[in-house]
C-alpha positions in Angstrom: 100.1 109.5 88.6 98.1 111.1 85.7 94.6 111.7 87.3 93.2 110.9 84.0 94.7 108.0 83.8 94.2 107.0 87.4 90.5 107.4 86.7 91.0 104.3 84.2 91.4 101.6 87.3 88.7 99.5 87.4 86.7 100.0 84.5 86.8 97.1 81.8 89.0 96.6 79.1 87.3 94.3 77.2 83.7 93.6 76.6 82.6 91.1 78.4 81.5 88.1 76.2 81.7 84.2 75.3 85.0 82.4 74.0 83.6 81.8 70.4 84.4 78.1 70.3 83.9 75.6 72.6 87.1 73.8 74.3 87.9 71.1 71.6 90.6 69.1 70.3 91.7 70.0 67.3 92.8 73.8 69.1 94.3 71.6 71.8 96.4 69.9 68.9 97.3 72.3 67.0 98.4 74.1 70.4 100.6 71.0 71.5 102.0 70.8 68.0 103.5 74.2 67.8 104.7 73.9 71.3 106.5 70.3 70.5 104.6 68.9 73.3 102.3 65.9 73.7 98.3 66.3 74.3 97.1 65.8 77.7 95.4 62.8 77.9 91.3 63.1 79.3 89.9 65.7 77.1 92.1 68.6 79.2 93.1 71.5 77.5 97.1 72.3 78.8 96.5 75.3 81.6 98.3 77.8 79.7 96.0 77.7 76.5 93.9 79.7 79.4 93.5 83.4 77.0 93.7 81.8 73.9 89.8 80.6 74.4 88.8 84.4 74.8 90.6 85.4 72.1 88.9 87.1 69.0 85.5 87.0 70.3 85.1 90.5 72.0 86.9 93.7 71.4 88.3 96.4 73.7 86.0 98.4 75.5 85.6 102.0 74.8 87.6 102.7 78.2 90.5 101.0 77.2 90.6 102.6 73.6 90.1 105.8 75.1 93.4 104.9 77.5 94.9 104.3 74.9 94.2 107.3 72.6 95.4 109.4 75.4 99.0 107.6 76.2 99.4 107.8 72.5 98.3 111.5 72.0 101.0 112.1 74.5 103.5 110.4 72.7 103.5 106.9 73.9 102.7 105.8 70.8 105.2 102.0 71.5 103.6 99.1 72.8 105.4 95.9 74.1 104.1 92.7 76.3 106.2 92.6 79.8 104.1 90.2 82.1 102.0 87.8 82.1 100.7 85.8 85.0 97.8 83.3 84.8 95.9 81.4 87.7 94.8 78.1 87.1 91.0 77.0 89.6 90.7 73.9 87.4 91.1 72.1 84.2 88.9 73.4 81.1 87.7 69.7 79.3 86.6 69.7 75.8 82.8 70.7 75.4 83.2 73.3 77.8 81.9 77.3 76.9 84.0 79.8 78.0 83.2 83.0 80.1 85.4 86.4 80.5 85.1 89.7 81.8 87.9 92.0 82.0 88.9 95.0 83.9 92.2 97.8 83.8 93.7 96.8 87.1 96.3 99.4 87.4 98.1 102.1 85.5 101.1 103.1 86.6 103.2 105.9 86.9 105.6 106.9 84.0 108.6 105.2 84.3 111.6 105.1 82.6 112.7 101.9 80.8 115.4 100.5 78.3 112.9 100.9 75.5 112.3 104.2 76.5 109.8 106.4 78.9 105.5 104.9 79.3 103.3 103.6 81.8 102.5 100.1 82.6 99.2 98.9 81.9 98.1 95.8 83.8 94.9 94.0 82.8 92.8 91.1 84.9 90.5 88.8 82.6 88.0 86.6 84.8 87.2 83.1 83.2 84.8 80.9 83.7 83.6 78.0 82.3 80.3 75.5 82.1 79.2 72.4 79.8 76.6 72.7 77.5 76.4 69.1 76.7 75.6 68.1 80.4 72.9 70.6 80.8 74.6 73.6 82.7 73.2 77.4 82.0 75.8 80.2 81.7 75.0 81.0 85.4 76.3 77.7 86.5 79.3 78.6 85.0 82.5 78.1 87.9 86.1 80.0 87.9 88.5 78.3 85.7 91.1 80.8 86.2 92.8 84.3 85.9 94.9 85.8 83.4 97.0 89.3 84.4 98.6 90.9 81.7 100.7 93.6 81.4 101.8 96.1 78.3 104.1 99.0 78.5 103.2 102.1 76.3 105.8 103.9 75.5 108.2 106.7 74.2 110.7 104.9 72.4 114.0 106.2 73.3 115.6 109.6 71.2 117.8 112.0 71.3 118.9 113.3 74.9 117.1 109.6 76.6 118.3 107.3 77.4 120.0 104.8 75.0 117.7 101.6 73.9 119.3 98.4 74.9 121.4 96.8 72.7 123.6 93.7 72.9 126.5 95.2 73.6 128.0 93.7 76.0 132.0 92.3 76.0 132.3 88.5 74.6 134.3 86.1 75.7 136.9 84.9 74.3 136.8 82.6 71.3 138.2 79.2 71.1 141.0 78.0 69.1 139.6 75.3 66.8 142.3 73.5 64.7 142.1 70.1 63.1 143.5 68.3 66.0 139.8 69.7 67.4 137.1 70.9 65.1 135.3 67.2 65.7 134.6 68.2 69.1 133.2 71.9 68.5 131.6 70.2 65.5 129.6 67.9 69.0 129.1 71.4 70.3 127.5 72.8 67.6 125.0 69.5 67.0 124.4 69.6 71.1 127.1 66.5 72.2 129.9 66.7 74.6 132.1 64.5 71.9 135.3 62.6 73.4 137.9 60.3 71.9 138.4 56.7 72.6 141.3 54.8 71.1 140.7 51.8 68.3 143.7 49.9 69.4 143.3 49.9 73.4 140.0 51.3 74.2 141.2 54.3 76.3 138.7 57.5 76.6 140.6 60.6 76.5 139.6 64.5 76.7 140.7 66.8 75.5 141.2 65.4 71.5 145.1 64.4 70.8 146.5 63.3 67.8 147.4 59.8 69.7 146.5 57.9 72.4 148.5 58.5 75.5 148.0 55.4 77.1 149.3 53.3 74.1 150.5 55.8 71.6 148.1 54.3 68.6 146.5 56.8 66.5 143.3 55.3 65.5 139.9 56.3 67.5 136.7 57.3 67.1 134.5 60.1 68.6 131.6 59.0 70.9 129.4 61.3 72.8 129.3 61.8 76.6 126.0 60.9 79.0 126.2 64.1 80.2 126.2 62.9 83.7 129.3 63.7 86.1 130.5 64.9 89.2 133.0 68.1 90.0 135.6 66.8 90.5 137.8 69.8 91.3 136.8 73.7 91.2 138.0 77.2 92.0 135.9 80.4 92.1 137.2 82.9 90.4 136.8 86.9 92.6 139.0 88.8 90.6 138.9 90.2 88.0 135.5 90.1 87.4 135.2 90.5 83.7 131.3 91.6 82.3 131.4 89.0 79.8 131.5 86.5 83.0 128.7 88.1 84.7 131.1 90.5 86.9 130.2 88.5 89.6 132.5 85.4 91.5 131.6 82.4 89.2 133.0 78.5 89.1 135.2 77.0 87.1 134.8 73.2 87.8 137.2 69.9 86.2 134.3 67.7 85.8 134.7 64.2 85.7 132.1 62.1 83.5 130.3 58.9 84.0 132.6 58.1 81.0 135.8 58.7 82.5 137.2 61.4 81.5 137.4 65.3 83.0 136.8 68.4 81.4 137.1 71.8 82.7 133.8 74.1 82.0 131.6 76.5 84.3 128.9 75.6 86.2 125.7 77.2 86.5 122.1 77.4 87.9 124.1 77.3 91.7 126.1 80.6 93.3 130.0 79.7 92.9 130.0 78.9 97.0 127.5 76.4 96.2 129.3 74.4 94.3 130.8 71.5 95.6 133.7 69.0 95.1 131.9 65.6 93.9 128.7 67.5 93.9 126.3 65.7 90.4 126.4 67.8 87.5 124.7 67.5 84.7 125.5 68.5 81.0 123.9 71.5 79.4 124.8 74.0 76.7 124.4 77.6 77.0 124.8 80.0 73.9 126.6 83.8 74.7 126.1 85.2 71.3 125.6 84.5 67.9 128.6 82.7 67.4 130.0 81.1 70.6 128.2 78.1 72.5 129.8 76.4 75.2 129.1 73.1 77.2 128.1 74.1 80.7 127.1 71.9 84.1 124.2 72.1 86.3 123.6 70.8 89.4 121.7 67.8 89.1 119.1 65.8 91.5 115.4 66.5 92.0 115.7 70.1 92.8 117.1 70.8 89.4 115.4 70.7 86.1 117.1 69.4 83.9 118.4 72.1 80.4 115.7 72.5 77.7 116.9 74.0 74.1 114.3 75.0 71.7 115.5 76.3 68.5 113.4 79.6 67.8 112.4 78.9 63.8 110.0 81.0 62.0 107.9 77.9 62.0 107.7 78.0 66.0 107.4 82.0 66.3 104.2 82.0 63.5 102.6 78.2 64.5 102.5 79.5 68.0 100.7 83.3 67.4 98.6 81.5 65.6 97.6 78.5 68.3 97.1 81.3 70.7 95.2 83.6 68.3 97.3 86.1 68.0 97.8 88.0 64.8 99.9 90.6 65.5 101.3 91.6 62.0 105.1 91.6 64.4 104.5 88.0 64.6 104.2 86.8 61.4 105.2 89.5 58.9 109.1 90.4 58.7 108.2 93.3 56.5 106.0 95.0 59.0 108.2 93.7 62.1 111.1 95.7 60.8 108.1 98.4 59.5 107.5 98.8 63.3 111.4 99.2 64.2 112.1 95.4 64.9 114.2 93.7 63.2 112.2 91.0 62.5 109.6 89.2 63.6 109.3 88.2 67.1 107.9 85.5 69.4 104.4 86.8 71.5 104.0 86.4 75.0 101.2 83.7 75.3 103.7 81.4 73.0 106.4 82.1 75.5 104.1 81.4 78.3 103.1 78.2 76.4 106.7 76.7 76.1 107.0 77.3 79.9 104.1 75.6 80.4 105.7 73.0 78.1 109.2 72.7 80.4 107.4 72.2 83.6 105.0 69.4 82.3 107.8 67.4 80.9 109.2 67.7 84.0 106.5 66.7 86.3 104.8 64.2 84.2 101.4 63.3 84.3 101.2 63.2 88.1 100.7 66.6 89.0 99.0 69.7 87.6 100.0 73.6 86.8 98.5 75.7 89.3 99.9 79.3 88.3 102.2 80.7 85.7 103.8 84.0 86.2 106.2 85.1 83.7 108.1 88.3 83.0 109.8 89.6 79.7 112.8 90.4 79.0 114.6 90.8 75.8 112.6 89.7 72.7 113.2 86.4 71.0 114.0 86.3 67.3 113.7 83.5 64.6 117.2 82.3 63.9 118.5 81.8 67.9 117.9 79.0 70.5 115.9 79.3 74.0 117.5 77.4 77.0 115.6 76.8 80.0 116.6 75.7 83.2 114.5 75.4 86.4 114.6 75.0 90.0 112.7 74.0 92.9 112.7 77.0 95.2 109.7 75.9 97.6 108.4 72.3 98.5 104.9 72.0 100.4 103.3 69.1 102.6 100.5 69.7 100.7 102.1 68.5 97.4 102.4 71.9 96.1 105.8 72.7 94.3 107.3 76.4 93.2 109.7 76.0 90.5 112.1 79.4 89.3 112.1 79.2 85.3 114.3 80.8 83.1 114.8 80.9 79.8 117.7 82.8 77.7 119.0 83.7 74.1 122.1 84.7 72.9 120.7 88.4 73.9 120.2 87.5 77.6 117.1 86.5 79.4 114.0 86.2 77.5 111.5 85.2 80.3 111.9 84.4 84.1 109.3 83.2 86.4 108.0 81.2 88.9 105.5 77.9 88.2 103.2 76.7 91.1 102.4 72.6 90.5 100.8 70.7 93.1 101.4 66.4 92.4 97.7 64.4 92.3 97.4 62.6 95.5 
């Protein structure tokens, strides 16, 4: 490493100061609202609103300008949120003052990315937290958490570097739709798994026929599935390995559903020897590019979470910067996004971390609380696409304590992966 920039570790990166509102509902509302979640009940402000009560109160010290100046006056003059990872000690409750300090916890080496060539920049805020109302002092103040983040400052990629990534992978194949099936793609694209069932005798029947087989009428109706099923049959396909498959052994499964009827379709969240015959799936949707979404399965039970698809509007992108106090021009201003070599605005990391937050809570009800959050970037999410989470349980505790593995992709590939600590009340 850069001595001059190793001599950076350490020193702070903010000033240290006083969140510059006190915890309070409407923030907590508005927060909830542009995450399309509910408000937790008992005056507790959801865990991963943690940086948005430091934010706008205190600048950057002169040591992290000064960083700065120099990655830029050596030509990392890009910036881009990678990481962030947040601790959680206890709940902040309305009334409550907010305490930071901040420091430059690392600097890294230059490394070479898909964006292009920078360092890493990792940042640790300390917050702490004490209530005016009942008569604590600022020294009384106790930990409420930590909040790592991490930035890459670079070189965006030129001429002779390596190229910046692109979504250019193979896609699959696309579907024949006809009249005989456009009712059932027309399910896909509104998020059901539609099936037939004849007028005359009542049979289900997949895939969509002209007539009934069972009695020959041609009269039905389209219902839509429960999404519930079992494999029924599979195969794992080794070879070839196409890229637009993952180039890796994958499962196709003939699922039968609670509602009778059996449809071929992948199945996902599980390693192809994982899956089972008359192992329960359950129904999901998963989008490979702008045009093509295809009904998927997941293993279901308790160690799976189940599928969550947020559409990514402008509303969403711009509702959340703002909850979180962030105002980026990138994430509100289309003009300046693409200005900036984006091509249009773009979701920021604290509303990422926020929906997160969001899946696992919805998950685990009331009955247990976020301990840690510890996401990671990956390609950026536009207004326009759809976010899919899934989720597992990867560790179990005696103590209560849960780890859950989130992800969450676009049509580009994987926005944001992670792991969630929750421990249940009790």
């Amino acid at each position: 490493m850069n001595l001059e920039l190793e001599a950076y570790q350490g020193l702070p990166s903010t000033v240290a100061g006083v969140g510059p509102d006190p915890v309070n509902a409407p923030m907590i509302r508005h927060w909830c609202e542009a995450m399309g979640d509910t408000v937790p009940p008992d005056g507790v402000a959801p865990p991963a609103m943690l940086q948005a009560w430091t934010m706008g109160q205190s600048g950057r010290s002169e040591h992290f300008d000064s960083l700065m100046r120099e990655l830029e006056a050596a030509g990392y003059g890009s910036v881009v949120a990678t990481d962030c990872e947040q601790e959680y000690a206890r709940p902040l409750r309305i009334g409550e003052r907010v305490l930071f300090d901040s420091v430059i916890e690392s600097v890294s080496a230059e490394k070479h990315t898909a964006l292009g060539t920078g360092h890493f920049v990792t940042t640790r805020m300390n917050v702490r937290a004490y209530d005016e109302a009942a008569g604590e002092k600022p020294g009384e103040a106790t930990p409420v958490g930590t909040h790592r983040f991490r930035i890459l400052k670079f070189r965006p990629t030129g001429k002779g570097e390596r190229p910046q990534a692109v979504d250019t992978r193979p896609r699959r194949p696309r579907p024949v739709v006809n009249r005989d099936n456009a009712g059932y793609w027309d399910g896909v694209a509104a998020g059901e798994l539609r099936f037939q069932r004849c007028d005359a005798c009542g049979t289900a029947r997949f895939p969509w026929l002209p007539g009934c087989n069972a009695c020959g009428g041609d009269q039905w109706h389209a219902e839509a599935a429960s999404g519930d099923g079992a494999v029924y049959s599979k195969v794992t396909v080794h070879h070839p390995l196409p890229v637009a498959f993952g180039g890796k052994p994958y499962a196709v499964a003939l699922v039968e559903l609670a509602e009778g009827v059996r449809i071929v379709a992948n199945v996902v969240g599980a390693a192809a020897d994982q899956v089972t015959i008359g192992m329960p799936v359950r129904l999901g949707f998963q989008r490979f590019d702008e045009e093509l979404v295809l009904p998927v399965f997941h293993p279901a039970g308790p160690d799976r979470l189940p599928p969550l698809r947020v559409p990514l509007t402008r509303t969403l992108i711009v509702s959340g910067a703002i909850a979180s106090r962030d105002y980026q021009d990138v994430h509100h201003d289309a003009e300046l996004a693409r200005a900036k070599g984006a091509p249009d605005i773009f979701m920021n990391i604290l509303t990422t971390n926020g929906l997160v937050g969001r899946y696992v809570t919805d998950w685990t009800g009331p009955d247990a609380r976020i301990e840690a959050i510890a996401i990671r970037l990956g390609v950026p999410a536009y207004p326009g696409d759809e976010l899919q989470f899934s989720g597992e349980v990867t560790e179990r505790g005696e103590d209560g304590r849960t780890v859950l593995a989130i992800r969450g992709t676009n049509r580009l590939g994987v926005h944001v992966s992670g792991t969630v600590k929750v421990r249940r009340h009790g």
